[in-house]
Structure formats: structure tokens, C-alpha cells
matplotlib code that plots the C-alpha trace (Angstrom):
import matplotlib.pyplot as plt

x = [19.1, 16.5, 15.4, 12.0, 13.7, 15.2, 12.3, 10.3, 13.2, 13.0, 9.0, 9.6, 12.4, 9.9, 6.8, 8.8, 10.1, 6.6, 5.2, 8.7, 7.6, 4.2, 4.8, 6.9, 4.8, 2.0, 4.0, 5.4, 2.2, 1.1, 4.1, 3.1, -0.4, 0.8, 3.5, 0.9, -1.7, 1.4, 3.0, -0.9, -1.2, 0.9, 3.9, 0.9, 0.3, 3.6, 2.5, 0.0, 1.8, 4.6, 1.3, 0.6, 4.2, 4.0, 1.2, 1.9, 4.9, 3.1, 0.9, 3.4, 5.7, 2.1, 1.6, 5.1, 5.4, 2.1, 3.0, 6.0, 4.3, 1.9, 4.4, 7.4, 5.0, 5.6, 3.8, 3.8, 1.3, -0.2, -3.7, -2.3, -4.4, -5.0, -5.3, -8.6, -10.2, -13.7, -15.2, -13.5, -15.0, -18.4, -18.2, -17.8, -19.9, -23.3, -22.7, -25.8, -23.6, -22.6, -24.2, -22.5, -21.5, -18.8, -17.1, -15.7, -12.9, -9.4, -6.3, -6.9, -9.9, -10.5, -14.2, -12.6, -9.6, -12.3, -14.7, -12.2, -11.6, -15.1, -15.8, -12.7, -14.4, -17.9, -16.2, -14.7, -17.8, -20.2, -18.2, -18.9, -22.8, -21.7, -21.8, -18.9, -16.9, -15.4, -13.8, -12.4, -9.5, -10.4, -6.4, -4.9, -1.3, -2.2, -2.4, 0.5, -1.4, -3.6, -1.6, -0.1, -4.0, -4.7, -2.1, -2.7, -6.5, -5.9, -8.5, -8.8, -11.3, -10.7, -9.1, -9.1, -7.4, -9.8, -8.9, -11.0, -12.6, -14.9, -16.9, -18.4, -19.2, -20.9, -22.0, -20.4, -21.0, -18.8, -16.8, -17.0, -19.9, -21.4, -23.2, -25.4, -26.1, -28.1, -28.4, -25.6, -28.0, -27.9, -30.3, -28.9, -26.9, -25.4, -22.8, -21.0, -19.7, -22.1, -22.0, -21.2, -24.7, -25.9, -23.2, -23.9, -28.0, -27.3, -25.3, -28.0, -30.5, -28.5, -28.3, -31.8, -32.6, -30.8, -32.1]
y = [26.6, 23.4, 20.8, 22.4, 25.6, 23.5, 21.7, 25.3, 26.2, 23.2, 23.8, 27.5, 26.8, 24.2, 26.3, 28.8, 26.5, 25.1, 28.6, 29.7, 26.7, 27.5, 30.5, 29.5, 26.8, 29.8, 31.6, 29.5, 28.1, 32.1, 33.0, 30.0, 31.7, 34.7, 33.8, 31.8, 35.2, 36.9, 34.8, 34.9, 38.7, 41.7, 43.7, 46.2, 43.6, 44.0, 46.8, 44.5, 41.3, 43.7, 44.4, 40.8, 39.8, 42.8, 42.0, 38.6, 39.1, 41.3, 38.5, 35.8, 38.3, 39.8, 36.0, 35.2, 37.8, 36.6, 33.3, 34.2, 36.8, 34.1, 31.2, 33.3, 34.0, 31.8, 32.7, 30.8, 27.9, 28.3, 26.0, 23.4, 21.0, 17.7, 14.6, 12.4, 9.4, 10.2, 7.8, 9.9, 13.1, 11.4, 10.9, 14.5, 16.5, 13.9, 13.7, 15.1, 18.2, 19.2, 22.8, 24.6, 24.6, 22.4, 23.9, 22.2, 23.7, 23.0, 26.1, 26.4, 27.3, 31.2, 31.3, 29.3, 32.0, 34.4, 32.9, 31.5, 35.0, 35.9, 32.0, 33.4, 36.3, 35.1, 32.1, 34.4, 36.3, 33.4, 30.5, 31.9, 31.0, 27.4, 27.4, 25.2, 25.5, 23.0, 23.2, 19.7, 20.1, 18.4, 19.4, 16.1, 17.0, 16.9, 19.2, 20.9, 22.2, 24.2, 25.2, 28.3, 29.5, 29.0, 30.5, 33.8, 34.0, 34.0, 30.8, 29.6, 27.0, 22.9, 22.4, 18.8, 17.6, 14.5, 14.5, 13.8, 10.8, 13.4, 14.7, 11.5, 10.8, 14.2, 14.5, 17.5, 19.2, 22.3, 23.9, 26.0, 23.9, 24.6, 22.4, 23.3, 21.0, 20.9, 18.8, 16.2, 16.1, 17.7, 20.5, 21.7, 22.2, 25.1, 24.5, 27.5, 31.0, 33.1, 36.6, 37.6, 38.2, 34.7, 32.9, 34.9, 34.0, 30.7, 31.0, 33.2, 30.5, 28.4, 29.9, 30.7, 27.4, 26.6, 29.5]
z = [154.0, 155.2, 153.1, 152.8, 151.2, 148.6, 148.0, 147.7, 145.5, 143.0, 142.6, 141.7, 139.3, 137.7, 138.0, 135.7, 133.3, 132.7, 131.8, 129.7, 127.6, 127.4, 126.5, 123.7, 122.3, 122.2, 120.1, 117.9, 117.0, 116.7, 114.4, 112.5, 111.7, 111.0, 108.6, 106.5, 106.4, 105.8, 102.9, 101.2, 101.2, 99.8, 101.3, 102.6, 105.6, 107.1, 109.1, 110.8, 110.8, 113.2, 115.2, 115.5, 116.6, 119.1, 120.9, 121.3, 122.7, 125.4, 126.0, 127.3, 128.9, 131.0, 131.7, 132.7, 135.2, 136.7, 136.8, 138.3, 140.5, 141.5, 141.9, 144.1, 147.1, 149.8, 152.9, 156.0, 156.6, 159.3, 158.9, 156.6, 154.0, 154.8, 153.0, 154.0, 152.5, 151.5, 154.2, 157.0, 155.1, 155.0, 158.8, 159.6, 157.5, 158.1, 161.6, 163.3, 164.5, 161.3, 160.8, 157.5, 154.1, 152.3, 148.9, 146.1, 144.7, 143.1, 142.9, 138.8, 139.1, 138.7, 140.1, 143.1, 143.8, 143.9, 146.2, 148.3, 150.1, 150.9, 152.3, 154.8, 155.8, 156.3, 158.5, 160.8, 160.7, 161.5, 163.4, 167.2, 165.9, 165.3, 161.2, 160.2, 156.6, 154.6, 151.4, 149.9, 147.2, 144.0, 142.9, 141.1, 142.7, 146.5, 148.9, 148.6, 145.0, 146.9, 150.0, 148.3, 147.6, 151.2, 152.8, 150.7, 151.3, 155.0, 155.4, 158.9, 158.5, 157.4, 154.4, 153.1, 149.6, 148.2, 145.0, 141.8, 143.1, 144.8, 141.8, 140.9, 145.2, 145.8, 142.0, 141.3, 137.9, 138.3, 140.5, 142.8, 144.5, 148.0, 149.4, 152.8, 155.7, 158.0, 161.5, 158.9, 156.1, 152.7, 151.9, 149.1, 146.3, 144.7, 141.7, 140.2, 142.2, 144.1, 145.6, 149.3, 149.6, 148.5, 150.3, 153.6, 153.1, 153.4, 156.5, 158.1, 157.3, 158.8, 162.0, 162.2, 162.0, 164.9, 166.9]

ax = plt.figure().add_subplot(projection="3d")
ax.plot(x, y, z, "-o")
ax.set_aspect("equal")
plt.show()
């Protein structure tokens, strides 16, 4: 066993203690409320309060076994994340070659997960026509936060971690953001997920304005 295995190991094993006590603090504090509705009504409730404690106990064991589900995969990293200072960023995507879109993202973020796998696709799709894809990591713990959300969305194109500092330097409002440039100059902005059909609009324009 290597040092990286161990170190995998370790994560995992505090990945799942972190949701077993999440899980426990959610129902505790749930028992809590439903012994006080309990206590204030009659013996007729009991059905219901057993109702209660059942489905809550559904709850954290669904989210457990997708936290664990979503924690025990450990794929190969084959295009990894880097860190870069936001100066170095800057000097890439407005450089007068720069022809594409960079995302703002972060692995928490639902919206993100989901967009993440169609940004793959229409990269693959589109880079042979010279439109580029970034995606910048707004994760607090590195890039190893969002390597596990690469690696399983297949993504071959730049990956850099920036941190938070980049929401107030590209004025972010809410993730996921695209942003389009064109010839290194920002066109435009658009904050929130969008459809395969929008996304891949904005690449065609793209390229159409090259041709």
C-alpha cells in the first residue's frame, strides 16, 4: 500500500465520519421536535410520531449510503487540477488567442455536477474548431476538493482551483457562471446553469465568428 493510498484512505474514513455526525445531529434535533408535538397531544398521535421517527431514519440512512456512494469512488486522475494565482489566470484567458468560455464552479454545488458533464462533451465536440474551456474551482479546500468531480465527468479540458478570491475578481453572483470570450475579451456573462442547447449556441457563435 503507497502513501497516496493511505492518504485516500484517511479522507474516506473522515468523509464518513463527517456525514455519521451529520446525520446524527439531524436527528437528534428531529426527535427533539417530535417529542415536544408528541408530549402536547394525546396517545392518538403515536401512530404518527412512529411515522415521523420512520422516515427520518430513511432519510439519513438514503444520505449515508450516498455520501458513501459518492465518497468510495476513486478513479484515476488522468488531467489533474491545478492551483494558479489569478494573475497567471488573467494572462491566459485575455490573451488575444483566447477563443471560449470559462465556468465558475465549486464540487458542492448541485447545478455545477450537472453541467459539468455536458461542458465535457461539447469540448470534445468543439476543440478541433479552436473553442477553448476553462472552468476555475471556487472549492475553499484546494484542488484536491474538486479532483474526485473531475475525474468522474471524464473532463479533458483545464481545470484550475482559484479559490474564493475569484468571485469578487470576475464578479461572480452565482455559480455555475460562464463567461464567453472572444479574441481575450469578455462578451458576456451568464450566471446560473444552462441547457446543452444554450451552452452549445454559444460555442457555435463562437466559431462563427472566427470563420
Amino acid at each position: 500500500m503507497t502513501a497516496a493510498d493511505l492518504g485516500a484512505g484517511h479522507r474516506l474514513l473522515a468523509q464518513i465520519l463527517t456525514m455519521v455526525n451529520v446525520c446524527l445531529s439531524i436527528f437528534r434535533r428531529n426527535a427533539a421536535i417530535i417529542g415536544s408535538i408528541s408530549s402536547a397531544t394525546d396517545e392518538r398521535s403515536s401512530p404518527l410520531k412512529k411515522s415521523a421517527k420512520a422516515s427520518l431514519y430513511a432519510i439519513c440512512i438514503l444520505f449515508l449510503m450516498a455520501g458513501l456512494t459518492h465518497c468510495s469512488e476513486n478513479l484515476p486522475t488522468t488531467n489533474a487540477v491545478q492551483a494558479i494565482d489569478l494573475t497567471a489566470l488573467d494572462k491566459i484567458i485575455t490573451d488575444n488567442s483566447f477563443r471560449g468560455l470559462v465556468v465558475a464552479m465549486a464540487s458542492w454545488c448541485p447545478p455545477c455536477r450537472e453541467e459539468l458533464p455536458i461542458l465535457a462533451k461539447l469540448y470534445d465536440k468543439y476543440q478541433e474548431k479552436g473553442v477553448q474551456i476553462i472552468a476555475i474551482s471556487l472549492d475553499t479546500e484546494g484542488p484536491q476538493a474538486v479532483q474526485p468531480l473531475i475525474n468522474r465527468s471524464e473532463v479533458r479540458f483545464p481545470v484550475y482551483w482559484v479559490g474564493t478570491q475569484a468571485v469578487q475578481h470576475f464578479k461572480i453572483v452565482g455559480i455555475p457562471m460562464t463567461m464567453v470570450y472572444r479574441e481575450g475579451k469578455l462578451v458576456e456573462k451568464l450566471p446560473g446553469s444552462h441547457s446543452k442547447r444554450v451552452i452549445e449556441a454559444k460555442i457555435k457563435s463562437l466559431v462563427a465568428a472566427k470563420n
